[in-house]
C-alpha positions, 0 to 999 in steps of 0.5 A: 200770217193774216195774207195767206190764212184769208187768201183762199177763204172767201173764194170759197162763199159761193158754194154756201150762198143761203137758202133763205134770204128776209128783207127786213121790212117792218109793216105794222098794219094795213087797211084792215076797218073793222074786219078781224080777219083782214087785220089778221092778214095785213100782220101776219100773211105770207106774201106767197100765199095764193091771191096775196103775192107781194101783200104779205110779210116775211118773217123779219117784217112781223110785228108781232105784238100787234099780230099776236093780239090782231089773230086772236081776236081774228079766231074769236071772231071766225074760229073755222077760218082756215087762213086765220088759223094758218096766220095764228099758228105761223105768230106763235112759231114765231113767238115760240108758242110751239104746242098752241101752233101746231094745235092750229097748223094740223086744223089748218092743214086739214082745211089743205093749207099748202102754207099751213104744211109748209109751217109745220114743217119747219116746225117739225124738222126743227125740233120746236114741236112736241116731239120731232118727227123729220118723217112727217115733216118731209111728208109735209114739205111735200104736201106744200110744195105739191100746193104750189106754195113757193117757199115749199118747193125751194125748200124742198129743191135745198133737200134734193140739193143736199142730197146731190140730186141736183136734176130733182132740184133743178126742176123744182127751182125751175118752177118756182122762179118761173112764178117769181121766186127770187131766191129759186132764180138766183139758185138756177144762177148758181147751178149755171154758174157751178155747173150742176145738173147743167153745162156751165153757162156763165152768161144763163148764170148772169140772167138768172141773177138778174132776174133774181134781182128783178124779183126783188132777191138780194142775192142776185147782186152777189151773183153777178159780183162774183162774175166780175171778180172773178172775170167769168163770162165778163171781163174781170172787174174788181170795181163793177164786183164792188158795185155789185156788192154795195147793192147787195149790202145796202140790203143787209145781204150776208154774202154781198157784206162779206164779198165787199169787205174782202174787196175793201181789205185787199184792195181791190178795186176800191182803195184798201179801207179796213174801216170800211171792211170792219163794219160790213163783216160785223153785221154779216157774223152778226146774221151767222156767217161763218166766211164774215166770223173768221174774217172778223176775228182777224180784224180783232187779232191786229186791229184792222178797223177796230182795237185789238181784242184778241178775246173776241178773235178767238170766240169768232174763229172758234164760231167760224170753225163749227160752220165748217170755214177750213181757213178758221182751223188755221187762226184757232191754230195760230192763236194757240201757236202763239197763245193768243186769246188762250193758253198756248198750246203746240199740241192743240195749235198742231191739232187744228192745222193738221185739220186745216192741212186735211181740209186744203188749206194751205197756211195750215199745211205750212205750220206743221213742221214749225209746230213739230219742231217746237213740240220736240223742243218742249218735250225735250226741255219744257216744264210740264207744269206750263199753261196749256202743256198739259203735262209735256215736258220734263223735269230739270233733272232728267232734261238731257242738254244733247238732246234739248240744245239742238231740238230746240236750237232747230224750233228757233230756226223755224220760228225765230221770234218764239219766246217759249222755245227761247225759254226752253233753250235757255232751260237746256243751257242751265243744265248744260251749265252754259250760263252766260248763253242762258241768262239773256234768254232768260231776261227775254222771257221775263219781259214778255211774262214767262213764268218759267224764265222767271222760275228758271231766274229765281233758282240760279238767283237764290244761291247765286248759281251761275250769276252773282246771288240775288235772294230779293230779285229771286223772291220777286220773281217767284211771287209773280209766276206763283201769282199765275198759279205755276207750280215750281214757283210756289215750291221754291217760295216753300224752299225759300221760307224753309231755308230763310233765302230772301226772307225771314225762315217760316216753316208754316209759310214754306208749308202753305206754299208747297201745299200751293204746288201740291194743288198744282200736281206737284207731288214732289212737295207732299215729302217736303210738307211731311217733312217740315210738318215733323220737324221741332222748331230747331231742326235743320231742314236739308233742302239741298237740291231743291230746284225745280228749274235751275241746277242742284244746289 
């Protein structure tokens, strides 16, 4: 399963290469005397800022109680200072000061702080401020990119980008790399690579990236890694793809980890290393990425580098799944298939690879006939109080073995190793009264913890249906499906105690576990609670037929 839901996965990534990349370069201060606002601008400047190019800081290299406390004393000291007002405001968006930002921004801005309209923006668009007005912030992203302010104009380039008006971004990206944005120059490498708004050119492609790299942006390494991997306008090169790559990754770049890690799973030119690729996909789900979050759910679901959590894996391809990664529909599908770090559940599982179907993926696509085989299995001779069926399935009454013997005979040559449909056949083979067919399925289930292969046991066990009678093991097995709050199991231990099968008679006992399967959405059991609760302490109780999983008795 693992080899064909990642095989088209990260072939995908160059499509959602970020927008915005930080290095994590942390500056404490600078030589800022005794002059506030020069120490105001050594915490907290932008390193685009006109006469501060490369002085500044990104967002991640703020330190922010020494900025917060710096521009403070900055603003007592030149309160009309539009850069202070502009450092200020930008450390309380960072401290999620929102109201005490803006209140700076719009003097900042006012002053004609391309900066300042760059910030408030953000703020604006991100719905941090007062109240969200995506109007102005668009007018704003304007003024800002109109200021000459480089984040501006590639932010405003990502707008037109998204709007598929890829002309109006290429331009935009044009003019701010030609002022040594990184990010914008490795943007017009994807154009060139991707064809958009331009001709493919995987040779402008290689430029673009690396001056990208040249001007200090990351992804440029992961640009020029996905030429040589996939051989275009060089000769394919796995291994100077993974050199590539490691210098991407030494920056903590998401895409360049994750590019890597696959390289390291596949083999491909590096030797295979799970050890090697676990690492690098847990910091890049740690920065958010989707490809990265479902790639480390498989490691967690077999163990590939790490112990198997299959917790983890679930909350990671769930993670992936609302980023929009398609070959997450097929792991969250898998995992339900197979009730994995969930109930299992063939309708939820079936849900998820139709997405992934919908979506192109193909592993997905592959999983829906097994899924619907197994579905028509249990619906023809599944109990529909099991986990995660949400009431499909049938009664051991009305179960039709024409009908359930061959549906589920057919799911298990889809799916050979599935338990459930192995119960479920062995359900069906009860009441065609084919015991000797059952019981070793039965047996499978109870090893694997089937609380209904252990109902299903129980009730041919109580009476000796089909089996040599064995009252102890039957109680034994009831109690331990009761213990997972499975309905027919708390209604036999009612049943037992009624009669006195197993155990000693105990009519308040028989009540307490039939109000259990009550609470379970067992109605059948309100008659017997009636019932037991009108009766004298000599009164025989006819129970006959009361099996919920086995025969009549």
């Amino acid at each position: 399963m693992r080899r064909h839901i990642i095989s088209a996965g990260l072939a995908a990534m160059l499509a959602c290469a970020p927008a915005l990349a930080a290095p994590s370069v942390v500056v404490l201060g600078g030589d800022a005397g005794d002059d506030p606002v020069t120490a105001c601008g050594a915490l907290a400047s932008s390193p685009y800022e006109p006469g501060r190019i490369g002085a500044g800081l990104d967002d991640a290299g703020v330190f922010l109680d020494g900025a917060t406390a710096a521009c403070e004393a900055a603003l007592a000291a030149a309160p009309d200072s539009i850069e202070v007002q502009t450092w200020l405001g930008r450390v309380y968006v960072l401290t999620g000061r929102a109201a005490e930002a803006q209140q700076l921004l719009d003097a900042a801005i006012e002053g004609g702080s391309g900066y300042a309209a760059f910030l408030l923006s953000e703020l604006l668009a991100s719905g941090a401020a007062a109240a969200d007005d995506p109007d102005r912030a668009h007018q704003l992203l304007q003024q800002a990119a109109d200021s000459g302010y480089l984040p501006a104009m590639s932010a405003l380039a990502e707008v037109s980008e998204a709007a598929a008006d890829y002309a109006t971004a290429f331009n935009l990206y044009s003019a701010a790399a030609g002022q040594g944005l990184g990010l914008a120059s490795y943007r017009l490498g994807y154009f060139y690579h991707s064809g958009l708004a331009v001709d493919f050119n995987f040779e402008t492609a290689m430029t673009f990236y690396q001056q990208a790299i040249e001007q200090g942006e990351p992804l440029g390494h992961f640009g020029v890694g996905q030429l040589h991997e996939y051989g275009q306008g060089v000769e394919q090169d796995y291994l100077k793809a993974a050199a590539a790559y490691q210098l991407g990754a030494d920056r903590k770049e998401k895409f360049s980890e994750t590019a890597l890690a696959y390289l390291y799973e596949q083999g491909m030119g590096v030797e295979q290393d799970y050890s090697r690729s676990f690492p690098l996909l847990l910091d890049a789900a740690a920065q958010g990425h989707g490809f990265a979050q479902a790639a480390l759910a498989i490691h967690y679901l077999f163990g590939q580098g790490t112990e198997i959590d299959e917790a983890k894996a679930y909350d990671l391809a769930w993670s992936a799944q609302r980023q929009g990664v398609v070959y997450a529909e097929g792991i969250l599908g898998y995992m339900m298939m197979y009730g994995l770090g969930t109930e299992r559940s063939l309708s939820n599982a079936l849900f998820h690879f139709r997405n992934g179907q919908e979506l192109g993926d193909q592993y997905s696509a592959d999983q829906i006939a097994i899924v619907e085989a197994e579905l028509a299995c249990l619906e023809a001779a599944g109990s529909q109080f099991e986990p995660g069926n949400i009431s499909v399935g049938v009664d051991f009454a009305a179960l039709d073995p024409a009908i359930a013997i061959p549906a589920c005979e057919q799911a298990l040559q889809f799916n050979a190793t599935s338990l459930g449909d192995k119960v479920w056949l062995a359900r069906a083979y009860a009441k065609a009264e084919r015991y000797d067919e059952a019981l070793p399925l039965l047996e499978e289930g109870i090893s694997g913890g089937n609380v209904l292969a252990e109902t299903v046991l129980a009730d041919l066990l109580i009476r000796g249906t089909g089996v040599e009678a064995n009252p102890p093991r039957a109680i034994a097995l009831y109690l331990n499906a009761a213990g997972s709050s499975f309905a027919p199991a708390q209604y036999g231990l009612g049943v037992a105690y009624a009669e006195g099968l197993g155990v000693a008679a105990d009519s308040q006992a028989a009540i307490g576990w039939f109000r259990q399967a009550l609470e379970q959405g067992m109605d059948d059991a309100q008659a017997q609670i009636d019932l037991l609760a009108g009766a004298s302490p000599e009164t025989s109780v006819d129970m006959t037929g009361f099996g919920r999983e086995g025969p009549g008795y």
